[in-house]
C-alpha positions in Angstrom: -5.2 1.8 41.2 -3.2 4.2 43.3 -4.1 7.9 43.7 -1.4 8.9 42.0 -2.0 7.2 38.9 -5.8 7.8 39.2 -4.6 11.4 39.1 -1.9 11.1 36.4 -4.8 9.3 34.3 -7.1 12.1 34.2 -4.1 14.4 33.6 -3.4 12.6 30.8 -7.2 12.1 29.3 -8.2 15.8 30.1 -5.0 16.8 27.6 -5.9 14.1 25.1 -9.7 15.4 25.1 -8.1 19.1 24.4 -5.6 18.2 21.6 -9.0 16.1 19.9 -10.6 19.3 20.1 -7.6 21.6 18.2 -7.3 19.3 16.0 -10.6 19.1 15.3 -11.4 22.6 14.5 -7.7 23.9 13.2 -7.4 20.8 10.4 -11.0 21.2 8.3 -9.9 25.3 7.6 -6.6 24.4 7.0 -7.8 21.9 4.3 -10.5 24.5 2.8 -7.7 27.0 2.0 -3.9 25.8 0.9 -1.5 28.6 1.5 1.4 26.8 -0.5 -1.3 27.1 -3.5 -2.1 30.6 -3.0 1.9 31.0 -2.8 2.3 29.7 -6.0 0.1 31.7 -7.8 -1.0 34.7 -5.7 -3.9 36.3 -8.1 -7.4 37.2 -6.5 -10.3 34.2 -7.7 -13.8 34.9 -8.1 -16.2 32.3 -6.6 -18.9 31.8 -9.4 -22.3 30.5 -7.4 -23.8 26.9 -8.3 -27.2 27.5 -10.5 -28.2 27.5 -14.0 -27.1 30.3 -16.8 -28.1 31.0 -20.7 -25.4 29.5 -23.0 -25.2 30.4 -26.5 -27.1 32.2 -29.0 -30.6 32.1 -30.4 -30.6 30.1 -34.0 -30.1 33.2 -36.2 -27.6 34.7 -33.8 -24.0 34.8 -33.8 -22.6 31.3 -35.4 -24.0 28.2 -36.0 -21.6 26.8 -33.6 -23.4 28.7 -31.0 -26.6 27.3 -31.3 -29.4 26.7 -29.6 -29.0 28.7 -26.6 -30.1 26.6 -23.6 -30.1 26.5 -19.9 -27.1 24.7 -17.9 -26.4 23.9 -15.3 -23.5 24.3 -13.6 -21.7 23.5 -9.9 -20.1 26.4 -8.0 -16.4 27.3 -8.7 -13.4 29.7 -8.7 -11.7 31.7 -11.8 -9.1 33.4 -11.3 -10.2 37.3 -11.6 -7.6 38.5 -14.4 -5.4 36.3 -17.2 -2.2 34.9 -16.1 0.5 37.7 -16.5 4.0 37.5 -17.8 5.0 38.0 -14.4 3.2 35.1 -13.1 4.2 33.0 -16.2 7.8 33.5 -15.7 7.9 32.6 -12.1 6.2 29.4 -13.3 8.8 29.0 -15.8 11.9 30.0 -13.2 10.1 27.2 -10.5 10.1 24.3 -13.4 12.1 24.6 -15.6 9.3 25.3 -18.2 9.8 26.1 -21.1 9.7 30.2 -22.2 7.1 31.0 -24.8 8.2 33.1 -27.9 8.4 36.7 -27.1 6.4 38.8 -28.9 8.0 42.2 -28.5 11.0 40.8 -30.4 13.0 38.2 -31.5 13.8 35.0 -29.2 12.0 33.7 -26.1 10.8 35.9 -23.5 12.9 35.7 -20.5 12.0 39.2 -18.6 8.8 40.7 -17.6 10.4 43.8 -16.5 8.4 46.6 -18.1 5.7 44.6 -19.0 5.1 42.4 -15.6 0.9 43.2 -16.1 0.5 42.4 -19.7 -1.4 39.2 -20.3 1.1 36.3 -21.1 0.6 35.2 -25.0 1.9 32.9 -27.4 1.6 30.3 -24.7 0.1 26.8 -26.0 -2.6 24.6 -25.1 -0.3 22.3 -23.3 1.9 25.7 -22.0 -1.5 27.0 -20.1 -2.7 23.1 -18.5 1.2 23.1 -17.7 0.8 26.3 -15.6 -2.2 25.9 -14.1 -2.0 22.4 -12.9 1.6 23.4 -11.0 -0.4 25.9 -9.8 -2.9 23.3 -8.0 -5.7 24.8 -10.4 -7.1 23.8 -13.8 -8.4 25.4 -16.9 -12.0 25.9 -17.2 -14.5 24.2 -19.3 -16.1 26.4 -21.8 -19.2 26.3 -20.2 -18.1 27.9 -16.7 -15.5 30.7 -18.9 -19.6 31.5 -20.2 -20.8 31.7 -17.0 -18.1 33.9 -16.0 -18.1 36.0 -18.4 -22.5 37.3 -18.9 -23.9 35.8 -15.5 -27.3 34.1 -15.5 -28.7 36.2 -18.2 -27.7 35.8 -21.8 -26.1 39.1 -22.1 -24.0 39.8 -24.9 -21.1 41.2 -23.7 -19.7 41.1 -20.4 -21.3 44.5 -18.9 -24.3 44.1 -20.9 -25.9 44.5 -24.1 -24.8 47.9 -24.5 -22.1 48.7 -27.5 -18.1 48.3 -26.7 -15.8 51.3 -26.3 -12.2 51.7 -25.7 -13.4 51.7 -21.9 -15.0 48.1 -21.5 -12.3 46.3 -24.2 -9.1 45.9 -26.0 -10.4 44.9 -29.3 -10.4 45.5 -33.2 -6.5 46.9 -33.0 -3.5 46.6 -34.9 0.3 45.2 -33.3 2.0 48.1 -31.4 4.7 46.3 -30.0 4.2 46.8 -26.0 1.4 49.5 -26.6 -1.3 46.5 -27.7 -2.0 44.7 -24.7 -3.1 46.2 -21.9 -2.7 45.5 -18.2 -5.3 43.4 -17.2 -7.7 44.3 -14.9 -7.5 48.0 -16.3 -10.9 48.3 -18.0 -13.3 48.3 -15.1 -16.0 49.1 -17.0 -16.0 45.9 -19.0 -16.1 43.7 -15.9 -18.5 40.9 -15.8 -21.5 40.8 -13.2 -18.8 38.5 -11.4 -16.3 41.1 -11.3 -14.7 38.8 -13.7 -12.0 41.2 -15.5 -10.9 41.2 -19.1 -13.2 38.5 -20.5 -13.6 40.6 -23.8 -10.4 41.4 -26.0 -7.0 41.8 -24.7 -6.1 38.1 -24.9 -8.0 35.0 -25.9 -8.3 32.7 -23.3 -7.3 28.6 -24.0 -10.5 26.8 -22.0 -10.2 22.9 -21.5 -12.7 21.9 -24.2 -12.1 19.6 -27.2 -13.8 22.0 -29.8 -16.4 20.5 -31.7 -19.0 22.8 -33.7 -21.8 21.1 -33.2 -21.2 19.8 -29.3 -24.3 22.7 -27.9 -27.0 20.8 -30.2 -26.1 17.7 -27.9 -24.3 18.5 -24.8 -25.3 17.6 -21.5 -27.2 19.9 -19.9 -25.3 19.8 -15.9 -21.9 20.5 -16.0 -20.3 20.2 -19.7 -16.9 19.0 -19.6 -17.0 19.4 -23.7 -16.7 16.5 -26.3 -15.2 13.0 -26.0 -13.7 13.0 -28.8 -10.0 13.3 -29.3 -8.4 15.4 -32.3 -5.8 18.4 -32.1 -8.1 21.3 -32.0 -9.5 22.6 -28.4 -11.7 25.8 -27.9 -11.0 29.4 -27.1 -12.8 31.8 -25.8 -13.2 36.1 -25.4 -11.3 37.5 -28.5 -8.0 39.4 -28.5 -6.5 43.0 -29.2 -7.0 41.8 -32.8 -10.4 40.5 -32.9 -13.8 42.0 -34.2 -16.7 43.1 -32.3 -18.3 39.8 -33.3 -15.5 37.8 -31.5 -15.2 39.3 -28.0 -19.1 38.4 -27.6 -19.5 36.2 -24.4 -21.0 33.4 -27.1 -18.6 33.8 -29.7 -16.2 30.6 -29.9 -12.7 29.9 -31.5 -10.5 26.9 -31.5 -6.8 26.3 -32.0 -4.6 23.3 -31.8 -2.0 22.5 -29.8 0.6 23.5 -30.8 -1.1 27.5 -31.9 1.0 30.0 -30.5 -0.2 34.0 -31.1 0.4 37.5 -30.2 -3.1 37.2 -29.0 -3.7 34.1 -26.9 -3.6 33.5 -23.3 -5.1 31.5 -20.8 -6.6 32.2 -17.1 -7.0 29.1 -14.5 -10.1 27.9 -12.5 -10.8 25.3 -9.7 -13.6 23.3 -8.4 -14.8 24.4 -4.5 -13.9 21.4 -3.4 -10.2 21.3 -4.6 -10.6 18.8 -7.9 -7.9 20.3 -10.4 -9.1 16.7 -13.1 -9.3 17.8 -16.4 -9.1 16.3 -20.1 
């Protein structure tokens, strides 16, 4: 070989070592975060740690459907910090083509946030909220990480603790006020979970991914409950509403709803696995 094309040889495998090296350390970070998914849906998540919680109530506590209480376990993921807003709703909807949920501040569908771009979204369906959180690159969570979200590792009965709820920790036990009943999320500090997990008691019931089944905790796996096989028309809900009693916005307490259950008081937030899955049933 010539000098010269020794020389233009090692040009050329000193810049081919260098661009292995860029790519190499630019690609894995670019993978760990998607910027086109925290586009879509730009709302703070809360990364819940990997580890085992108390789920459910003590036989003789709460519902039957909430018994036993046991220990799961559950992998590490994200939840989004506050419920999907009707801002954030209707951007989904203006993206896709979505349908518009029923407005409940009047008569028709709801086709303008303005005024009320912080209130919770409601009268969205089961298949409404999966719609919305799979476009954006999320999922919603099993019933056994909206728990975990919502009391920690400790059983607790409420969100900030054991201690009694006031007008400062939840939106509960109200009657309709037209845009005066829901409440901005994220605007009761005090009732934040030990996640920093906002709103999980009262303001809006949140749709999780769970088939509902009353007696799925007497038999349910204890690592990572992804809720019953079965199949039916009724899936689970969880955290009460403006309308709920104290005994529904418990961090225990359960409802269900089919699919097709639209209210002034149900909602939904989204969730994701740390390693990107967005699979649900």
């Amino acid at each position: 070989m010539t000098p010269g094309l020794r020389s233009n040889t090692a040009r050329w495998n000193i810049m081919a070592a260098i661009v292995a090296i860029v790519c190499a350390v630019v690609q894995p970070s670019a993978m760990a975060a998607s910027p086109a998914a925290k586009e879509l849906d730009p709302v703070p998540m809360v990364t819940i740690p990997a580890g085992e919680f108390l789920m459910g109530n003590p036989e003789g506590k709460g519902r039957a459907d909430e018994w036993p209480q046991r220990s799961v376990y559950l992998d590490a993921f994200a939840i989004d910090q506050v419920e999907v807003t009707n801002e954030r709703y209707l951007a989904f909807v203006a993206t896709t083509g979505h349908r518009n949920p029923p407005s409940p501040y009047g008569t028709g569908p709801l086709v303008s946030a303005k005024g009320i771009e912080q209130l919770p979204v409601v009268q969205t369906t089961w298949y409404d909220a999966k719609a919305y959180c799979s476009w954006a690159k999320k999922r919603l969570p099993t019933e056994a990480e909206w728990e975990k979200a919502a009391r920690g590792t400790d059983g607790r009965l409420f969100p900030w603790g054991n201690e009694p709820a006031t007008v400062r920790r939840a939106n509960f036990d109200r009657e309709w006020e037209e845009e005066k009943t829901l409440q901005p999320v994220g605007s009761l500090p005090d009732g934040d979970s030990p996640y920093g997990v906002k709103d999980m008691a009262g303001n809006a019931r949140e749709w999780v991914s769970d088939w509902y089944d009353a007696d799925y905790y007497k038999h349910a796996p204890a690592r990572n409950p992804q809720g019953p096989d079965k199949k039916g028309v009724v899936r689970s809900i969880r955290g009460g509403s403006w309308h709920s009693p104290l005994a529904d916005i418990t961090t225990s307490a359960r409802g269900r709803g089919g699919f097709a259950l639209q209210t002034h008081g149900t909602g939904f937030r989204c969730a994701r696995g740390l390693d990107g899955e967005v699979q649900q049933k």
